[in-house]
N, C-alpha and C positions, 0 to 999 in steps of 0.2 A: 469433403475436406475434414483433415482433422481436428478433435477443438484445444483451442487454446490449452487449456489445462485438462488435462486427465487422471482423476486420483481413483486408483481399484484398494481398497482392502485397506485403507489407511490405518496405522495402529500408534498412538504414543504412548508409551507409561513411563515415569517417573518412579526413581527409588528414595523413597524417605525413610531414611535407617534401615530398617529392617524391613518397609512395607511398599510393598509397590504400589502404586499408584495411575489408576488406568485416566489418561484424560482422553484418546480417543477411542473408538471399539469398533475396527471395520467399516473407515468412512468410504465410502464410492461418491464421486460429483466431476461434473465436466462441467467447463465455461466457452461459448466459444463466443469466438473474435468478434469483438463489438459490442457484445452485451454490457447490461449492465447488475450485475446481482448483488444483492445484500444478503448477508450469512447474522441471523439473530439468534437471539437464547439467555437466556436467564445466565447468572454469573455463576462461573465456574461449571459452564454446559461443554466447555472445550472448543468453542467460535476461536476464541485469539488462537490457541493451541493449530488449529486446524489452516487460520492466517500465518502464522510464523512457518507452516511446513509449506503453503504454496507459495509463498514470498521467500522458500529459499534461507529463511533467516532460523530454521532447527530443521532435522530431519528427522522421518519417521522409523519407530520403531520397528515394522514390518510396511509391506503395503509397497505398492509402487506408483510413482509421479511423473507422469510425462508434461516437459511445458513447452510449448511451443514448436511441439514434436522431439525434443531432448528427451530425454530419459537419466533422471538428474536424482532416481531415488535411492543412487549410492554415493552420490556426489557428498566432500567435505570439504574443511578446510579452504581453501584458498580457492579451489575450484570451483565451488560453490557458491563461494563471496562473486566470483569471475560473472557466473552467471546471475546472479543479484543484480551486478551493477552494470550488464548491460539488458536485461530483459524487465527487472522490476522496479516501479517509481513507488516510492512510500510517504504516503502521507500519518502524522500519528496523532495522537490526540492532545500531547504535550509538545507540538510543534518541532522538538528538537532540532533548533538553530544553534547556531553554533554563534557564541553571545560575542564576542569576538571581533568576530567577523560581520561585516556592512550583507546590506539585501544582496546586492550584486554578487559578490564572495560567497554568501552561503549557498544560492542558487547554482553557479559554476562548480561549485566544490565535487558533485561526484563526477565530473569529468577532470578532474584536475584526478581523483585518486586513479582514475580508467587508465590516464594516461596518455600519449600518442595524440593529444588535444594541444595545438597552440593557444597559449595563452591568449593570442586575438579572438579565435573561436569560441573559444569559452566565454569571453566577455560578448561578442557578438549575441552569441542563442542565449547566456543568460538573459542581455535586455531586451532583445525580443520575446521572450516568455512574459517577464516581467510590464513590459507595455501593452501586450495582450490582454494581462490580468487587473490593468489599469493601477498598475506602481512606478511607472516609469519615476514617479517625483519622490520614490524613496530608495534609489539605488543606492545612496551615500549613508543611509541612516542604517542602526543598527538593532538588534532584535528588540532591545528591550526600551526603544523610542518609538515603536508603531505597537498600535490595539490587535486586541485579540483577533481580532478576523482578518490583519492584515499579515500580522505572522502565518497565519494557516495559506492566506495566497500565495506567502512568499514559500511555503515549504510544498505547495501544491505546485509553483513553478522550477524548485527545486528537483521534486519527483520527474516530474517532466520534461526535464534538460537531454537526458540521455537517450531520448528520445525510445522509453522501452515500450514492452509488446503487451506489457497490463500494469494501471495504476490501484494500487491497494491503501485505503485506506480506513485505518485501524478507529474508531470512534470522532471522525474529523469535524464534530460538532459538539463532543463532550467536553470540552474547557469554553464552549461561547456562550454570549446570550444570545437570546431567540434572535434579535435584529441580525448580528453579525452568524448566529448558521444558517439565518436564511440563505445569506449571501455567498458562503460557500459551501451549499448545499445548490444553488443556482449554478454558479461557476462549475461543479462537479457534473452536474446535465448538461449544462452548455460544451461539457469537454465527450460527454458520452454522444451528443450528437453529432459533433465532428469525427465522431470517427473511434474514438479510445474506448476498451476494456477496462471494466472497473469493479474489482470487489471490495467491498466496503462491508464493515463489521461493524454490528450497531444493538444497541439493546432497545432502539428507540423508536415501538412501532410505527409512527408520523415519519421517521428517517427513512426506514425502512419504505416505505409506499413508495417513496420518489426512484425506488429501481424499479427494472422490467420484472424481476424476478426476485421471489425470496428462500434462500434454502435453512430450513428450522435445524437449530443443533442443541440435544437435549440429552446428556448423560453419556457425551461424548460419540454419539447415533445422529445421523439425519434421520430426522421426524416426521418431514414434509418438505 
């Protein structure tokens, strides 16, 4: 079988004025279905750089990326978004709710952008996410009336909704305190046991433990 993600020769640099700027350098890594791995490294090692390219969310400079047997390492623009928002769930470290909008609402929302979703549907699999993660009793409330650990369920159910093929997410215990990333750092096992793909980026070696696997990224190289 093939795996979930397959990145050969990954390359990104960045041009600042005049200098370029290498943030990967020939990454190779595969994840397959079901795992669970953490990507760590000291800041500015190229770990997010390396998340932003298999979530779809920037492309690489050279290198090629198969996800889910796609071949998406010339994908752009809208195409690109296309397979974002039906293969990838994102969880981030600043929650990004949309302040606006009630638990319910932000959770449905990337089905509402997919499209071709009845409004009954949307509202169906949101509160079923949602009563899964034990919110049911905050559908009606809005981001910035629930705690920290409750916005990250509510954007972990959010990730979830579209039902994609790997959930990523990006430091999703660095705005908590210990109590509250216990708790979703528990939910986040509890979701790889059921069945879900997950890479998660962390600087935080205790975070890091609770995957199967960890891939070290250091000077824009995997290390280990």
């Amino acid at each position: 079988m093939a795996a979930l993600i397959a990145a050969r020769g990954l390359t990104k640099t960045y041009r600042l004025g005049q200098v370029d700027v290498p943030a990967l350098r020939g990454v190779d890594t595969t994840v397959d279905a079901g795992e669970f791995v953490a990507i760590v490294g000291p800041s500015g090692s190229g770990k997010s750089t390396l998340m932003h390219i298999l979530g779809c969310l920037d492309t690489a400079t050279a290198g090629s990326y198969h996800l889910d047997g796609e071949d998406v390492s010339r994908f752009a623009g809208k195409r690109l978004a296309q397979v974002r928002n039906r293969k990838v769930g994102f969880v981030f470290q600043t929650f990004n709710l949309m302040p606006r909008l009630n638990v319910e609402e932000n959770v449905a929302l990337p089905l509402k952008y997919r499209g071709g979703v009845p409004r009954s549907e949307r509202r169906e699999r949101a509160r079923a996410l949602l009563e899964r993660l034990g919110l049911s009793h905050r559908i009606g409330h809005r981001p910035d009336e629930l705690s920290g650990g409750e916005r990250q369920r509510v954007a972990i159910a959010r990730a979830l909704v579209g039902s994609p093929a790997i959930l990523m997410a990006d430091e999703p215990t660095g705005n908590l305190d210990s109590h509250a990333g216990a708790e979703v750092l528990a939910t986040i096992e509890e979701l790889h046991r059921d069945g879900h793909t997950i890479v998660m980026v962390t600087h935080d070696a205790d975070v890091a433990a609770r995957a199967q696997r960890t891939i070290h990224i250091a000077d824009g190289r995997v290390v280990a």
